[in-house]
N, C-alpha and C positions, 0 to 999 in steps of 0.2 A: 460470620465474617469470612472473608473467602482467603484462603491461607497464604501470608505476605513473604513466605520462603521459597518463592517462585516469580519468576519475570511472565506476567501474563502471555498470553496466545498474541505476538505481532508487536508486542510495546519494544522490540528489539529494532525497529523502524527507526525508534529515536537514538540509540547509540551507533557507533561505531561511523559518525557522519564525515565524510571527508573533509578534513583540513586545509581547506584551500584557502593561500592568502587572500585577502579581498582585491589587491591588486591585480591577482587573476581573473576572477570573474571577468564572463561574459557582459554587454551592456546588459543585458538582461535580466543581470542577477545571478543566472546559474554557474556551475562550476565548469569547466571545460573536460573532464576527463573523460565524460562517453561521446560528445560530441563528433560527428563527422567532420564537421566542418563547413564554414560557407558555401554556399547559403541558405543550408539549412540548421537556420540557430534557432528555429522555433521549437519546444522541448516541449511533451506531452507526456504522461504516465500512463501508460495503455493497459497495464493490467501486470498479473504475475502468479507465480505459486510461492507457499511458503508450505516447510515440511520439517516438524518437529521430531518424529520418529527415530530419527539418530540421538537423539539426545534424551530418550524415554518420556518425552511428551514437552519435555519442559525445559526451562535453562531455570539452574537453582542461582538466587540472588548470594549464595552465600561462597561463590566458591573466589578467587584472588585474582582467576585472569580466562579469560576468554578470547581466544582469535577469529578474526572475522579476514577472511581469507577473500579476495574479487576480484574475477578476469571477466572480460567481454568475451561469451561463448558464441555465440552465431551475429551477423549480420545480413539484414535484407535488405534492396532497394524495389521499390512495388510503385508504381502508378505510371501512367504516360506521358510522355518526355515532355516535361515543364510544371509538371503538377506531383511529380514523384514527393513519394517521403521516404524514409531509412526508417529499419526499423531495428534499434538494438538490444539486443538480450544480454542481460549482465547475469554471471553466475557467481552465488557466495556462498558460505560457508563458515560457518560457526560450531566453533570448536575447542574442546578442553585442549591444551597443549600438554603434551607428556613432557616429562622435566626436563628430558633433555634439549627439551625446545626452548626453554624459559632462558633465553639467551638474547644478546644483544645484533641478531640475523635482520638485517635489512628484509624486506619485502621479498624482492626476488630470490631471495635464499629458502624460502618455504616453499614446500611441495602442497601442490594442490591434491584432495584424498581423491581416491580413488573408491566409486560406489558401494555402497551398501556398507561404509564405513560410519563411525560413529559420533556424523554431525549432524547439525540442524542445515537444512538448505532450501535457501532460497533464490528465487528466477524470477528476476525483473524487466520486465518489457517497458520501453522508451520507445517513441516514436519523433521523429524528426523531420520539422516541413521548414518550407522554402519563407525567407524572409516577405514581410510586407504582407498588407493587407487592404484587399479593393474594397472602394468605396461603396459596392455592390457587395460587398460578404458584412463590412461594418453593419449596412444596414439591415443584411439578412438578420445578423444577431437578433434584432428587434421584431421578427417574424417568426412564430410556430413551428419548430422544425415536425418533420415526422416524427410521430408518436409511435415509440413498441414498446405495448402492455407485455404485462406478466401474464404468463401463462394460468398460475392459478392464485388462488386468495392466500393470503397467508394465516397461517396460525397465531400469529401473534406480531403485532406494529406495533410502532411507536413515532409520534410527529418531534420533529427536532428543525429548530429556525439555526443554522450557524453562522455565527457572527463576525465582523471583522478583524476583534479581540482576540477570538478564538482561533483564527486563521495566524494572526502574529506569533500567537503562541505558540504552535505547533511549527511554524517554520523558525522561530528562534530556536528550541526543542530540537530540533533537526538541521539544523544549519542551513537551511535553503532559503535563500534569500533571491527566490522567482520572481518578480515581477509582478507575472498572473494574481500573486496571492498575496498583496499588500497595496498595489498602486492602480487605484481606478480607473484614472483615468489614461493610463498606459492601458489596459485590459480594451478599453474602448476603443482607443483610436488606433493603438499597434497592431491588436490583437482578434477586433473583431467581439470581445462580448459584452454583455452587457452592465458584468459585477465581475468583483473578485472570486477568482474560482476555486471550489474546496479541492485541497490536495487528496491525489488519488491514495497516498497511503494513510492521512486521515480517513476518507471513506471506509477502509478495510478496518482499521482499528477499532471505530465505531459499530460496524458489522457486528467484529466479532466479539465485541467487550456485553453488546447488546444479547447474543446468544451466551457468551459467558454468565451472565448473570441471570438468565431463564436456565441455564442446568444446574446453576444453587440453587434458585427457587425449587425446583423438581427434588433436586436433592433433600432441600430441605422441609418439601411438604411430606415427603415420605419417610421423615422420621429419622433419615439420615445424617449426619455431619455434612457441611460445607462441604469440607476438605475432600469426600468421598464423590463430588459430584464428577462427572463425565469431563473430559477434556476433549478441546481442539485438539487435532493432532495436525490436522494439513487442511489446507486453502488453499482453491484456485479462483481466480477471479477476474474479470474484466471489465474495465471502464466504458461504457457504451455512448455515455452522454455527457456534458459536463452539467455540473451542481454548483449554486451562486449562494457565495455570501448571503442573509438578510431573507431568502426565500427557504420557507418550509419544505422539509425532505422526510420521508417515510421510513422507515427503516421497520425491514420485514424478514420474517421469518417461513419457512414451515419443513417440520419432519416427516420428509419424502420415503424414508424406510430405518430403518433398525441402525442407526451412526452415521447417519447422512441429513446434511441440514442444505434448503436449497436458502440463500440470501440474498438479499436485494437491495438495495432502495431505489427508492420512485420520485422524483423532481413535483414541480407544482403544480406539473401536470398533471399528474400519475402516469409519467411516463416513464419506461425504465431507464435508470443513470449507470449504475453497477449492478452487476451478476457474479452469485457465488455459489460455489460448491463447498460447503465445508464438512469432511468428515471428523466425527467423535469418538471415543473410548472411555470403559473405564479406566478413574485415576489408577494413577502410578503406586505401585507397593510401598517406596519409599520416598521421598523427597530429602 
């Protein structure tokens, strides 16, 4: 059994979720704080890093308090004038507080660290498009887009159907109450697709909970303890495609060199949806 005195590689996805009254929200569902603004309320997860290394691989489930620290680091606008989207970068930061911290400090009273200090950090990429959707892109949804295959076979897949159950779940789990990812027939008509669309930070969890448990197997065919198996330490990744409730997704593998795992999965077409880099290590001396 894999050692339960650690918060797995990314399951940090589901804490620390903004508190936004419901009254707030967007019609959409989402919450307004990285929002541009109209009229680009259409909200996309385009990708991100996550990087354990500050925190010696891992966040231990036993300690009393954790800060999770977040500013919008950069902002882009990209495409040509009437098709533009925003693109935002949100930086965070997870982190033990020193005592002197464990205080009743509003938000803006915390110092954001400064590199190579000793947190977990993560960088989250949003993308932002212009409201509505032509009757001409609805219908595309129903058309083939281009296919980009993987470059090479993987070492080791797994097929997985995700369900609408499990799409609730996870955005109950996370507070996000999207649209995309509960209400079909908004997806259809507002939205251009065809189903409910798997969240981009499910996709990485599933990734890497998927490699998490091929390095206990490894571990554990070599006589090893669980506990001694290899860690995630960082992930980068990117959303290439979207992935729909109800249709089969592939989830793949393969070890590209010596702590380096390339990631994927593949839609029903076998086309590619997400790309990953995830580097490994041996576990940690102590937990």
């Amino acid at each position: 059994m894999i050692s339960t005195n650690i918060l797995p590689f990314a399951h940090h996805l589901v804490y620390f979720p903004p508190a936004t009254p419901l009254s707030l929200l967007l019609p959409d569902g989402t919450d307004p704080l990285h929002s541009p603004g109209p009229p680009f309320n259409r909200r996309m997860w385009a990708g991100g890093t996550i990087n354990f290394k500050g925190l010696h691989h891992h966040i231990p489930v036993n300690v009393s308090l954790l800060h999770c620290l977040e500013r919008i680091g950069d902002m882009t606008v990209q495409g040509r004038e009437g098709e533009e989207k925003v693109f935002v970068q949100i930086e965070r930061y997870i982190r033990r507080p020193a005592y002197s911290e464990m205080s009743d400090k509003t938000p803006q009273e915390y110092q954001f660290p400064e590199a190579g200090k000793k947190d977990a950090i993560e960088l989250r990429n949003l993308v932002f498009m212009r409201n509505g959707v032509s009757r001409a892109s609805a219908d595309a949804s129903h058309v083939p887009a281009k296919k980009v295959k993987p470059s090479h076979a993987p070492d080791i897949s797994h097929p997985l159907i995700p369900t609408p159950a499990l799409l609730f779940r996870f955005s109950a789990l996370t507070f996000n109450a999207h649209s995309i990812h509960l209400d079909k027939q908004y997806c259809r008509e507002l939205e251009g697709h065809r189903n409910l669309l798997v969240h981009g930070p499910l996709s990485l969890i599933l990734m890497t909970e998927f490699l998490r448990g091929h390095l206990a197997n490894i571990s554990s065919n070599k006589g090893s303890d669980i506990s001694n198996a290899e860690f995630i330490e960082e992930v980068e990744y990117k959303n290439i495609a979207p992935l729909y409730a109800e249709e089969e997704m592939r989830l793949c593998a393969r070890n590209s060199k010596q702590g380096e795992w390339e990631l994927w999965i593949e839609g029903r077409d076998g086309g590619l949806a997400v790309r990953a880099l995830a580097i490994t290590s041996a576990a940690p001396q102590s937990l």
